[in-house]
C-alpha positions as CSV (number, residue, x, y, z in Angstrom):
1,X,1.3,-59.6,89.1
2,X,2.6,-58.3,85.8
3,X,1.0,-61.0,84.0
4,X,-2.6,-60.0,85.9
5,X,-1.6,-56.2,84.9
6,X,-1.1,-57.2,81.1
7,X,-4.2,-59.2,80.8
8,X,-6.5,-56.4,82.7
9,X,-4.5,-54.0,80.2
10,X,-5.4,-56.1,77.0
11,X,-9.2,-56.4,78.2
12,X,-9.4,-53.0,78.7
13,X,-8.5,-52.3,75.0
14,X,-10.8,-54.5,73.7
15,X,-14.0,-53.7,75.7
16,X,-12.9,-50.0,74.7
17,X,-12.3,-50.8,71.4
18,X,-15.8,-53.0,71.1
19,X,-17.4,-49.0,72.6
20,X,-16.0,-47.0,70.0
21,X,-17.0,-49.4,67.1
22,X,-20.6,-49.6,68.6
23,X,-21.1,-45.7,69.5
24,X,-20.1,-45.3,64.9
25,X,-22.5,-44.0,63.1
26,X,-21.6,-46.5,61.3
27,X,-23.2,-49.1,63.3
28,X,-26.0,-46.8,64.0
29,X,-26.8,-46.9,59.9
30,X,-26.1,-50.5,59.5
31,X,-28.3,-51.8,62.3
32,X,-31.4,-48.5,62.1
33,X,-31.1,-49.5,58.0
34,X,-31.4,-45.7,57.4
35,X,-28.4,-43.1,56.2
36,X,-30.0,-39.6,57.9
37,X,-28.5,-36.8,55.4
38,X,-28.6,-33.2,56.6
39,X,-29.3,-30.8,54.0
40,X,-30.4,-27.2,53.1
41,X,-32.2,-27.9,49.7
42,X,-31.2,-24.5,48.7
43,X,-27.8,-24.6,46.8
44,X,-28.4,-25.0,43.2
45,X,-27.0,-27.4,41.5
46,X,-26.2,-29.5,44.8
47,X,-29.2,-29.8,46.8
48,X,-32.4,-28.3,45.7
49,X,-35.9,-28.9,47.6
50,X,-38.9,-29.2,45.7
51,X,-41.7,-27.8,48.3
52,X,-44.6,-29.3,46.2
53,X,-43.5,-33.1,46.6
54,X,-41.2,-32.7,49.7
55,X,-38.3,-34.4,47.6
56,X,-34.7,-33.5,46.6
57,X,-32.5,-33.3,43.7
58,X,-29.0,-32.3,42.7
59,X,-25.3,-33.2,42.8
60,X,-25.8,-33.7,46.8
61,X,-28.7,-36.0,46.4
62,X,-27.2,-37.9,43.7
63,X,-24.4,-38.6,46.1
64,X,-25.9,-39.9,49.1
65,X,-28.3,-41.8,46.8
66,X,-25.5,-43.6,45.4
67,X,-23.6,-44.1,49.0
68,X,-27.0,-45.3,50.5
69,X,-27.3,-48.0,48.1
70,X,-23.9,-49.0,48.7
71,X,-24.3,-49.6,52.5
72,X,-27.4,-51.4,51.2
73,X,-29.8,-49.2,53.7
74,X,-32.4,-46.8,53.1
75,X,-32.1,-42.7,53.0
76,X,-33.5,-40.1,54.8
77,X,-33.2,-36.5,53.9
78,X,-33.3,-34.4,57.2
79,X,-34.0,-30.6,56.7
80,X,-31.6,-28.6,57.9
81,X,-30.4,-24.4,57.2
82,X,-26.9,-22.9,57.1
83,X,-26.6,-21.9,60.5
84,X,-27.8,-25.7,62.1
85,X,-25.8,-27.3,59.6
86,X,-23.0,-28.5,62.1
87,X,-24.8,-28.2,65.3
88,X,-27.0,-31.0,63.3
89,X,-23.8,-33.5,63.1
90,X,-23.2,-32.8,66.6
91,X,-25.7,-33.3,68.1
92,X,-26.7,-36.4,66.4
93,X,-29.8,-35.4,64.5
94,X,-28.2,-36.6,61.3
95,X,-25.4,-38.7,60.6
96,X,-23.7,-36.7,57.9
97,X,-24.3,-33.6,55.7
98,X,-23.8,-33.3,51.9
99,X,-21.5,-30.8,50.4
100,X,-19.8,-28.1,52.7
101,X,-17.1,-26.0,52.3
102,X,-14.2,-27.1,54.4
103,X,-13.6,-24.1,57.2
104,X,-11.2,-24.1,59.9
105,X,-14.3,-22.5,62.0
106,X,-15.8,-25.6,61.1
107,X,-14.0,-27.9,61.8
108,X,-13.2,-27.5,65.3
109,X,-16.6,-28.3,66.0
110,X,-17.3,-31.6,63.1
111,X,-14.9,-33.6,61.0
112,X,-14.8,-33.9,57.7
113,X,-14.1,-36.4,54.6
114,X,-11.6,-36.2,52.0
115,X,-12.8,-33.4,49.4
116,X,-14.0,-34.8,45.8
117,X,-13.8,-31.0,44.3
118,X,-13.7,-27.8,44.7
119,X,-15.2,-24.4,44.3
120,X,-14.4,-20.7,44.8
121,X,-16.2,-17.6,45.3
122,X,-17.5,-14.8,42.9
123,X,-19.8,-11.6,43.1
124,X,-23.3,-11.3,41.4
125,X,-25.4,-7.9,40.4
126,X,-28.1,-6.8,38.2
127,X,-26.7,-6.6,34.4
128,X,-27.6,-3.0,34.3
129,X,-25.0,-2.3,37.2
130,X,-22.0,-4.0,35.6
131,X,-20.8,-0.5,34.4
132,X,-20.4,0.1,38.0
133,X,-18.8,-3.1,39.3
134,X,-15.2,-4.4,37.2
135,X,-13.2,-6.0,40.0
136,X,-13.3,-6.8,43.5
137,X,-12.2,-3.0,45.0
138,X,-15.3,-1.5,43.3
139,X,-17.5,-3.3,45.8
140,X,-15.4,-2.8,48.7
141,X,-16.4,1.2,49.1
142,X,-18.9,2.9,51.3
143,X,-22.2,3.3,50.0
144,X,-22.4,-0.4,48.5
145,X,-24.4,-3.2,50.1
146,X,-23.3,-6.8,49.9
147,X,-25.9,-9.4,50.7
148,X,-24.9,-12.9,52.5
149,X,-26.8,-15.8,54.3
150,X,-26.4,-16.0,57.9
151,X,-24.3,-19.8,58.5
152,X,-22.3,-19.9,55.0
153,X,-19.0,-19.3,54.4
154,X,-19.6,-16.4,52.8
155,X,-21.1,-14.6,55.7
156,X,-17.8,-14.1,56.9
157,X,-16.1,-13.7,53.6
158,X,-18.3,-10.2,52.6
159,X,-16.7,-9.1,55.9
160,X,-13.2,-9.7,54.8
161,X,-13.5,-8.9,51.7
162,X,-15.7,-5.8,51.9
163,X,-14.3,-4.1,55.2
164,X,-15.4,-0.8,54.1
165,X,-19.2,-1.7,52.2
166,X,-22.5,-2.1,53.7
167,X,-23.6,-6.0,54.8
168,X,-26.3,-7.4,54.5
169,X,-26.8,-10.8,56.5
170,X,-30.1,-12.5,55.8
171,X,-31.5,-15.3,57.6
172,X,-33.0,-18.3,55.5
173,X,-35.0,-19.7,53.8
174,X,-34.1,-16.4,52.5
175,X,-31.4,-15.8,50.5
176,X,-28.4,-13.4,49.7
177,X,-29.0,-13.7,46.0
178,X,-33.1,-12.7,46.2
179,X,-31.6,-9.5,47.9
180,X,-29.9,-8.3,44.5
181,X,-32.5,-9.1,42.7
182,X,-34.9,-6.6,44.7
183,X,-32.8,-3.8,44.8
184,X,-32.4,-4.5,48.3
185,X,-28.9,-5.6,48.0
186,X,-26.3,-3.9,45.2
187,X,-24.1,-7.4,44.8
188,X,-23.7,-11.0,47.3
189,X,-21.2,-13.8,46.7
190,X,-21.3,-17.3,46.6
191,X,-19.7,-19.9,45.0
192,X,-18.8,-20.5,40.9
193,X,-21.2,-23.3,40.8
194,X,-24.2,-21.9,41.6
195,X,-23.5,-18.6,40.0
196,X,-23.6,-20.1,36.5
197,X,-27.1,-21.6,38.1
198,X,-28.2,-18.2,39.4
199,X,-27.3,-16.3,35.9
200,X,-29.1,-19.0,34.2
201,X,-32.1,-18.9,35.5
202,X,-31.8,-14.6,36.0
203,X,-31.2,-12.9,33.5
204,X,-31.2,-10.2,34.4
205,X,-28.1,-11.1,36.9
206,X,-24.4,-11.5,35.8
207,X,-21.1,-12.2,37.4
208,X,-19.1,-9.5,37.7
209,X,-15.9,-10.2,35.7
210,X,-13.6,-9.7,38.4
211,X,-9.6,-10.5,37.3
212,X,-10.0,-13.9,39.3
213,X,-11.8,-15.7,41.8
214,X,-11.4,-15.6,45.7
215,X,-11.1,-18.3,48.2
216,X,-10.4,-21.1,46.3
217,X,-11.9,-24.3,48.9
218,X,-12.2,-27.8,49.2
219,X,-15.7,-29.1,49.4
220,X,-16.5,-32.1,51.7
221,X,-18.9,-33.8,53.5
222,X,-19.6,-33.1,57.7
223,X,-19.3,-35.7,59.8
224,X,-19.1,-36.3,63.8
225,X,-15.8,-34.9,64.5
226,X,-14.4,-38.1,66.8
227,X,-16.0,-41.1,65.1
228,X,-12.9,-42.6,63.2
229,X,-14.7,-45.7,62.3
230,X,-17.7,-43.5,59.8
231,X,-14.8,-40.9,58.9
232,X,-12.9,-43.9,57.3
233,X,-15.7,-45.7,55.8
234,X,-17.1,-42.6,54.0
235,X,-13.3,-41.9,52.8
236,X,-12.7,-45.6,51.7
237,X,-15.9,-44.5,49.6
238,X,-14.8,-41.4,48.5
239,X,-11.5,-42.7,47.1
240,X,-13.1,-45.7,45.5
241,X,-15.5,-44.0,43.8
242,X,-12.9,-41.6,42.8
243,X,-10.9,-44.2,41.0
244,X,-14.2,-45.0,39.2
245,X,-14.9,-41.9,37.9
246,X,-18.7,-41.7,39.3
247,X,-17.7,-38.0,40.3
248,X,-15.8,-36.6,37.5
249,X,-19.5,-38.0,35.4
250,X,-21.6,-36.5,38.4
251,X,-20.0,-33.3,37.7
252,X,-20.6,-33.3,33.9
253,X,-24.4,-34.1,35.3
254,X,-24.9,-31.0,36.9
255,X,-22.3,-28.7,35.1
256,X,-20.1,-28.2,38.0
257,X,-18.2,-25.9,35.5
258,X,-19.1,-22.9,33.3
């Protein structure tokens, strides 16, 4: 009888072992031929939609281009916003996402790769309000607005940060940063990458040079929260490409620092 139990037992772990390797992504990719990407095309200098021709560029893209062509399939970029951008993962409609911050919040919804760098947050306004704005306390008073998109991570960061300003949650495609430069807004936050890209291509915004930077995060990739088998593919890939140096040049690329 023992014998019987054992060899039920061992089936058992194979037939549920052959389920969870057929239910990955992984599979999914492999077999369809097609990587599905969520992303937001709206987070210079990662992922940035060009409305005209419907395609994508950035860090991001240059990413999943590069991982694509290493599981030797095709990729699709699915359009997605901040607020859909783990309810996407979840419910299937993509496979992964590109670049997101890593959250607790999160996380208990998705899983997540192994980071490849990391950002942190700092607070934009019109040049000709610098003489108002110094450090972080000057934005944190009554009377002063501070713009965020509804979804990011810094949606809740203007509200621990700024207990005592006004905020001013936008949905997209709008965005915090258009906000400031309307008037409508007196500062927003976002990360150190894209401010470099926002004061670039504004000039008439600046960061406001605040003694350091806040929330310091690792950035990974969202992926469905209990599929092991994708989770360690894409971190094999990670590490490997690590080693390699494709994303120490990739951040050179896009001039992931000031």
């Amino acid at each position: 009888m023992n014998l019987i139990k054992a060899g039920v037992m061992a089936a058992l772990i194979v037939v549920t072992g052959t389920q969870a390797q057929a239910q990955s992504a992984l599979n999914d990719i492999l077999n369809s031929g097609t990587l599905k990407v969520g992303t937001t095309g709206d987070w210079n200098p990662m992922t940035m939609k060009d409305p005209a021709t419907n395609s994508y560029r950035g860090y991001d893209i240059d990413v999943m281009t590069e991982l694509a062509k290493d599981l030797g399939v095709e990729l699709e970029f699915v359009p997605t916003d901040w607020k859909t951008l783990v309810s996407g993962v979840t419910s299937g409609k993509y496979h992964m996402t590109g670049s997101a911050s890593i959250s607790p919040a999160r996380a208990k919804a998705a899983g997540y790769s192994s980071s490849y760098f990391s950002l942190a947050t700092v607070p934009l306004v019109l040049k000709d309000k610098l003489a108002d704005f110094s450090d972080w306390a000057d934005l944190d008073k009554p009377g002063v607005t501070v713009a965020a998109t509804l979804g990011t991570t810094q949606e809740k960061q203007v509200k621990d940060f700024f207990p005592n300003a006004t905020h001013k949650i936008v949905e997209a495609p709008a965005r915090d940063f258009q906000e400031v430069l309307s008037g409508r807004a007196d500062a927003h936050i976002t990360s150190n990458v894209e401010a470099y890209k926002l004061v670039a291509k504004y000039p008439q915004m600046a960061i406001v040079p605040v003694s350091a930077p806040k929330a310091p995060t690792p950035i990974a990739m969202l992926l469905p929260q209990a599929d092991q088998v994708w989770i360690n593919y894409v971190n094999t890939w990670i590490q490997l490409k690590q080693e390699r140096g494709f994303f120490d040049a990739l951040g050179k690329k896009w001039q992931l620092s000031n």
